[in-house]
Structures are given as structure tokens and as C-alpha cells.
C-alpha positions in Angstrom: 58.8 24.7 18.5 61.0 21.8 18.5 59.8 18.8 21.3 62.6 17.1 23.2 62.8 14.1 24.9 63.2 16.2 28.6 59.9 17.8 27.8 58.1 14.7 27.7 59.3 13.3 30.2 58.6 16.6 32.4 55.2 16.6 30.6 54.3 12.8 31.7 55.8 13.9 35.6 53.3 16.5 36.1 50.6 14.2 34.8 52.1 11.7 36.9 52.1 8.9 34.1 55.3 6.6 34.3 56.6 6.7 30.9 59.9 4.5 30.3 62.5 5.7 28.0 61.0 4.3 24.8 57.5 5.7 25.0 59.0 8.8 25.6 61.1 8.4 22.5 57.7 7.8 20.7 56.0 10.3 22.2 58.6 13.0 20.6 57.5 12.1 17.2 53.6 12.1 18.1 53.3 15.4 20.2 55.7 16.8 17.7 53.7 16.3 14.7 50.4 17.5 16.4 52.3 20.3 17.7 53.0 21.0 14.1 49.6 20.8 12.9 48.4 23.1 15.6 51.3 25.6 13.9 49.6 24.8 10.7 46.1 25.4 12.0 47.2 28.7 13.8 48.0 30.2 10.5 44.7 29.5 8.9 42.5 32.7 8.5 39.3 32.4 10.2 38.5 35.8 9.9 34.8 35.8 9.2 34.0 31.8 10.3 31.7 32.0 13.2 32.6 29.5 15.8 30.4 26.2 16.5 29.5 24.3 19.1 28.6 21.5 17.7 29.7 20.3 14.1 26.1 19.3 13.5 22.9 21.4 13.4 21.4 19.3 16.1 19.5 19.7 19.2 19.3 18.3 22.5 15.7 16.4 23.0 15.3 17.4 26.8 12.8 16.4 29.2 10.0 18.4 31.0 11.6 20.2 34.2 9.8 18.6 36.8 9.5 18.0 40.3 9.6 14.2 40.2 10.8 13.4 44.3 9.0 14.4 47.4 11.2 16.8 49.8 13.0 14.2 52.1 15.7 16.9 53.7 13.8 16.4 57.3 14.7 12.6 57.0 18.2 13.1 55.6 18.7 15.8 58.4 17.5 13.7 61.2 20.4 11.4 61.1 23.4 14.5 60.3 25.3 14.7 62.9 25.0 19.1 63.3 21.9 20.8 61.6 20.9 24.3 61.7 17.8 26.0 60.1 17.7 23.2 57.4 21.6 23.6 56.9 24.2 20.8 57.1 26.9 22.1 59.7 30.5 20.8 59.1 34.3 21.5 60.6 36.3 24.3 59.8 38.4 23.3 57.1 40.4 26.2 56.1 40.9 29.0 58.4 
């Protein structure tokens, strides 16, 4: 798939980025050449290669799940402006 200068420029709109005519230009080149290692990549065969989460056989150290703060919602509640049985009540905001 060949990458033109209108479909960066379109690309860079929707993200709303202000590209001037040059970085475009440069952006032709760069997006074009990952575009065509992602052709490259798509005809590898990976038939048989589980996929990974993580490139390294590591684990996450996680901490103890516990309660660690007091139940305040009373408090916080006592200043909402509309509370009802221990729920925050706001507008409509689609209908």
C-alpha cells in the first residue's frame, strides 16, 4: 500500500496535530517504511508461536489486598448536593 502525502495529512486532521507541509513530506517516508515492515511481518508464519504478554518471564510483586481506609461515604455524602440510599444523585444527561 503505497502512502501519499493526502493521507497524512488526513491522518494528522483526525488526530488533530497541525502538520506543515514538510513534516508531512517526512512523515511519507517514515509511516511508509513501517507500513512496509508491518507487510513484512504479516507474512511471517506464526503458526505454532504462542502469543506473549510480556517478552520476559516476569511477574508482578503485588501487595496484600487490604482494607487500608475507614468507610467515609456518610461524610463525603453529607456535603452532595442529592443523596439517596447511599447513592450520589445527578441530572439527566442523555435522555
Amino acid at each position: 500500500m503505497a502512502l501519499e502525502h493526502a493521507d497524512v495529512q488526513r491522518a494528522a486532521h483526525l488526530a488533530r496535530l497541525g502538520l506543515t507541509d514538510d513534516e508531512a513530506a517526512r512523515y511519507v517516508d517514515d509511516l511508509g517504511r513501517i507500513l512496509e515492515m508491518v507487510d513484512m511481518l504479516q507474512g511471517l508464519d506464526t503458526e505454532g508461536v504462542a502469543p506473549l504478554a510480556h517478552p520476559l518471564d516476569v511477574t508482578q510483586r503485588l501487595r496484600a489486598d487490604e482494607v487500608t481506609e475507614s468507610d467515609q461515604r456518610s461524610c463525603f455524602q453529607r456535603c452532595a448536593p442529592a443523596v439517596e440510599n447511599g447513592l450520589y444523585l445527578v441530572p439527566r444527561v442523555v435522555e
